[in-house]
NUKOLTOR-412064 format. One record per residue (C-alpha): x, y negated, z negated. Coordinates in steps of 0.25 Angstrom, whole numbers, padded with zeros to 4 digits, always signed. Example, Ala and Ser with C-alpha at 12.3 -4.5 7.8 and 13.67 -1.06 7.14 Angstrom:
% residues 2
+0049+0018-0031+0055+0004-0029
% end
This chain:
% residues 370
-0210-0508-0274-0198-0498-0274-0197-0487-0271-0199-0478-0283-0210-0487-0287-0219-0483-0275-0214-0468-0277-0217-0467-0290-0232-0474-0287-0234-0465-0276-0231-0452-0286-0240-0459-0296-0251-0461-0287-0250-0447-0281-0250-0442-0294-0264-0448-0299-0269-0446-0286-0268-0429-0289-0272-0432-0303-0285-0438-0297-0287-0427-0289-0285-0417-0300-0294-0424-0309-0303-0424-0298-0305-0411-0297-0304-0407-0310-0317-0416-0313-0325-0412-0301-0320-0397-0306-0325-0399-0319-0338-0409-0316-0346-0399-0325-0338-0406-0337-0339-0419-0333-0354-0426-0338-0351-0440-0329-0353-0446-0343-0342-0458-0344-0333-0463-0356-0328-0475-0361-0317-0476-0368-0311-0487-0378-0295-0485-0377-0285-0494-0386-0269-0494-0384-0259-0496-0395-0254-0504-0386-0255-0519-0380-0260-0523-0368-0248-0526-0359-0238-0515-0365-0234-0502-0355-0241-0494-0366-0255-0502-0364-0251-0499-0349-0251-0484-0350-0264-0483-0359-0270-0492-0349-0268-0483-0336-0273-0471-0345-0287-0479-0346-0286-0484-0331-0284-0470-0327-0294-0463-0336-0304-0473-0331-0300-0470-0315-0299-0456-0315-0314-0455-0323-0319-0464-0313-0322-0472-0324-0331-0461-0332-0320-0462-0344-0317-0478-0347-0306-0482-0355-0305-0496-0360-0290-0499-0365-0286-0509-0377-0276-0513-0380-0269-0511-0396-0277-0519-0405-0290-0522-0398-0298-0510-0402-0289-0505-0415-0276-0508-0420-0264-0500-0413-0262-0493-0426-0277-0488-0428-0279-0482-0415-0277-0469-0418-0288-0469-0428-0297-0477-0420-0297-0468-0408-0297-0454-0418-0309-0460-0425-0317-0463-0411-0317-0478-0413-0310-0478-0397-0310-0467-0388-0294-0467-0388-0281-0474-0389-0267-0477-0381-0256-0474-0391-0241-0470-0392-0243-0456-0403-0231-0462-0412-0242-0473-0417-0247-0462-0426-0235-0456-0432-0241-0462-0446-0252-0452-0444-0245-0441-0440-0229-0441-0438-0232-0430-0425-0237-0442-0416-0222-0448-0418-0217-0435-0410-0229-0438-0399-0227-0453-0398-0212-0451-0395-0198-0445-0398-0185-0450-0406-0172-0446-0398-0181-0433-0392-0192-0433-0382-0189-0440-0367-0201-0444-0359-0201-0431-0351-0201-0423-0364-0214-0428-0368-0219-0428-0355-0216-0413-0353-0219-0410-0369-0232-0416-0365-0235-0412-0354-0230-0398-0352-0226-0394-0368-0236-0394-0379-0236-0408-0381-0249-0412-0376-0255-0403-0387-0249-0407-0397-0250-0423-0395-0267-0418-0396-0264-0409-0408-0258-0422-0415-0268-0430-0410-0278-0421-0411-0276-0423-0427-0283-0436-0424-0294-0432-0417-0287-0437-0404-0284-0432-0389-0270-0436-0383-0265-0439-0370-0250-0443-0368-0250-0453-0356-0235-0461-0356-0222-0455-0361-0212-0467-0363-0197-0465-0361-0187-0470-0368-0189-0483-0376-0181-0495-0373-0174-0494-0387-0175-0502-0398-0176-0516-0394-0170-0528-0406-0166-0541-0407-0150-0539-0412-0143-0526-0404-0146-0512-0411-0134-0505-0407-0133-0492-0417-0143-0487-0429-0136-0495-0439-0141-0508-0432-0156-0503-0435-0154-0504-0450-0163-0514-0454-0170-0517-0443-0184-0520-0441-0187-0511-0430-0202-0507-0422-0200-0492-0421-0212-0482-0421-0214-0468-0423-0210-0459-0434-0197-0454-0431-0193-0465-0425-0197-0473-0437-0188-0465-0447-0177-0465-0438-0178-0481-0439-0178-0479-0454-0167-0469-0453-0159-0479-0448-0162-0491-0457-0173-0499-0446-0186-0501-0452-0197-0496-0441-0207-0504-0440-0219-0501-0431-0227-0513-0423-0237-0511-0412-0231-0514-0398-0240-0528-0398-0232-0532-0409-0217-0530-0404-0212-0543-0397-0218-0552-0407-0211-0545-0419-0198-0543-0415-0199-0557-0410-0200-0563-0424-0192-0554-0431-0201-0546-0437-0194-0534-0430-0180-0532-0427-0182-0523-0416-0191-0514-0407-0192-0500-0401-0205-0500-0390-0207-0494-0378-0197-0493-0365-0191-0504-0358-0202-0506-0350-0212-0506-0363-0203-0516-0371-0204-0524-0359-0221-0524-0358-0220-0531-0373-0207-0541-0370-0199-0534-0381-0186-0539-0370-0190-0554-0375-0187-0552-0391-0177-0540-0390-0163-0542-0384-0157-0530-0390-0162-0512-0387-0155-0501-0393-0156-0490-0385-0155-0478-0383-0171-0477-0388-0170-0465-0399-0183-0468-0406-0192-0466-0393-0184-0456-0384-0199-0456-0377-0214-0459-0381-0228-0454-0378-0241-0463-0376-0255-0459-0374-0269-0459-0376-0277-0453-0389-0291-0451-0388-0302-0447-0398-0303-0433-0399-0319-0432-0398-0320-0444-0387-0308-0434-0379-0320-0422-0379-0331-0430-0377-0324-0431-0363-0330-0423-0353-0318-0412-0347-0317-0421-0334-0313-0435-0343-0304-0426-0349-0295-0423-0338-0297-0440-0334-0291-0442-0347-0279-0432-0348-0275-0435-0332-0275-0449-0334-0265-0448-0346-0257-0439-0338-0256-0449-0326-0255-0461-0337-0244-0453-0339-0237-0451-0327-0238-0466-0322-0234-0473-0335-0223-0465-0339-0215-0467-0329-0219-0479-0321-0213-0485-0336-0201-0475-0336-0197-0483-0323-0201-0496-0329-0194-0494-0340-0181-0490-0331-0184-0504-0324-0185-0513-0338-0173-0508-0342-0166-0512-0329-0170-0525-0331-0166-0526-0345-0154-0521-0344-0149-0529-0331-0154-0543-0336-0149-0541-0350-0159-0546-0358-0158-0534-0368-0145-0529-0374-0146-0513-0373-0138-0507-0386-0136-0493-0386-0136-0484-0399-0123-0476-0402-0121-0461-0400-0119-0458-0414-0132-0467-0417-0140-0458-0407-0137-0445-0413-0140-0451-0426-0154-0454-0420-0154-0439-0415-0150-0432-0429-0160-0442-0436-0171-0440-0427-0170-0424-0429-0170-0427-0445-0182-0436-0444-0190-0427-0436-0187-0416-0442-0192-0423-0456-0204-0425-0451-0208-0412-0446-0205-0406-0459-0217-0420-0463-0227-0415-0453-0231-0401-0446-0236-0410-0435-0222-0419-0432-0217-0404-0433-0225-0399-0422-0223-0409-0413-0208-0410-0414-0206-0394-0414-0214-0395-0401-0207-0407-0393-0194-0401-0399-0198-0384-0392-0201-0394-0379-0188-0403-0379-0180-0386-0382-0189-0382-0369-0183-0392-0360-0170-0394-0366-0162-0380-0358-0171-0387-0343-0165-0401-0348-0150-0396-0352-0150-0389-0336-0154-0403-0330-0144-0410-0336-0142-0426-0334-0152-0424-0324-0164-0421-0328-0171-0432-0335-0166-0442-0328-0151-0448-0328-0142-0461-0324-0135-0452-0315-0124-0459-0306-0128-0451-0294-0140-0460-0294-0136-0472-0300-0123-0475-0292
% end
């Protein structure tokens, strides 16, 4: 094990050791809110078993059930065994489960605000959601949204970068997207496809080898290398266009029935909220490194061909994106709301980021790779 592995394990473990002993004393503070009833909870993913995402809904239920010492017990499922990727949502407003696993772009058909929520065209890093959230108002206006549905919602895994868009024959400017059958998700990022003469089509992840396998797609947009890897899109894709405008960085998480949430003694609560929070933590970037690891290996065995879009092509992406954003916000109050508030956050930070320079958020500087 290296090095940075270890370190890495030991900040982890140190980090839910003073979790636990926070969460300890906030339940033996608060013992007069706790009634010692215990909850079961049913919990489905819109995600298969095997895939990273399964993985980070999976240590949220793991977690929940340790850190209640088993008074709340969450049994996950994987998409499709309690309800139809697509219907979750409305099975976990409507009671039928108790909550569900989800990426917020899912439900941009109901309300084009999640698109902003689930992730960010040529915009938003990792650390910008993760400070949005964490520190801006974002956290209060993912459950204003979600709240519309009679849902509570906590963020637990920010996704960087996507790998690109992974294809059959090399994609190596926006004209080579006309055409094309492509699985792209998300609002924006579906009009930008339409924009530039793709046709989006939007497949659950289960579904993804197998159809750009037999044709039925011509190429794929998923997760980051480390995610593509989980569902062997290397084995039917030779080709990735990068750099991954559509998904500049994601947001998953857990949405739970509003009424179930306050049925919750004050003590659960805190179970629930910490464990996403250290979900958060862990899977972020134990898969931020695996993904720097995945790319390693693709790139020095040369099973994938890396193309790279033009300059001229990338501000085209960023002038459209502002014009399809902005045309939905003139749609919807709520898209409006969401972008005016990530956009006061990114204008915050933008005078701290400008004084860092290269350095700040990470760079292949050649003091450090020479």
């Amino acid at each position: 094990m290296s090095k940075r592995i270890v370190s890495l394990s030991v900040v982890l473990m140190m980090f839910s050791f003073i979790l636990s002993g926070c969460l300890n004393e906030d339940s033996s503070a608060s013992t007069e809110n706790s009634s010692g009833e215990t909850f079961s909870w049913r919990m489905s993913s819109t995600y298969p078993s095997g895939s990273i995402q399964f993985e980070r809904d999976k240590r949220f239920a793991e977690l929940v059930n340790e850190l209640s010492n088993g008074r709340l017990d969450i049994t996950l499922h994987q998409e499709g065994e309690l309800t139809a990727s697509d219907q979750l949502l409305d099975t976990v407003s409507n009671g039928t489960i108790e909550a569900g696993g989800d990426w917020p772009g899912s439900w941009s058909g109901l309300n084009s605000a999640f698109s902003l929520l689930g992730t960010s065209a040529a915009g938003m890093s990792v650390f910008d959601y993760a400070m949005w959230i964490q520190s801006d108002e974002g956290m209060e206006i993912y459950n204003e949204i979600y709240g519309q549905q009679n849902l509570v919602y906590f963020p637990y895994n920010i996704p960087a970068t996507e790998s690109g868009i992974r294809s059959t024959e090399p994609i190596e400017s926006l004209e080579d997207l006309n055409g094309l059958n492509i699985r792209f998700v998300g609002t924006v990022q579906s009009r930008l496809m339409q924009e530039f003469g793709g046709n989006p089509v939007n497949l659950p992840a289960g579904e993804l080898y197998e159809s750009i396998q037999r044709g039925v797609i011509d190429a794929v947009e998923f997760s980051g290398p480390s995610g593509d890897k989980a569902l062997n899109l290397d084995e039917v894709t030779n080709y990735v266009a990068t750099p991954s405008w559509h998904q500049t960085a994601s947001v998953t998480g857990v949405m739970i029935n509003q009424d179930v949430w306050e049925s919750l003694p004050e003590d659960l609560q805190l179970v629930v909220e910490t464990a996403a929070k250290t979900t958060m933590l862990e899977t972020t970037f134990d898969e931020l490194y695996q993904d720097a690891l995945v790319t390693g290996e693709m790139i020095e065995s040369g099973s994938v061909t890396v193309t790279e879009f033009p300059e001229e092509d990338v501000e085209t992406i960023i002038e459209t994106t502002i014009k399809i954003q902005d045309e939905l916000a003139e749609e919807n109050s709520d898209f409006a709301m969401v972008l005016e508030s990530q956009k006061e956050f990114m204008k915050t930070f933008s005078g701290y980021r400008d004084i860092m320079g290269p350095w700040g958020f990470g760079t292949n500087a050649e003091t450090l790779l020479d």
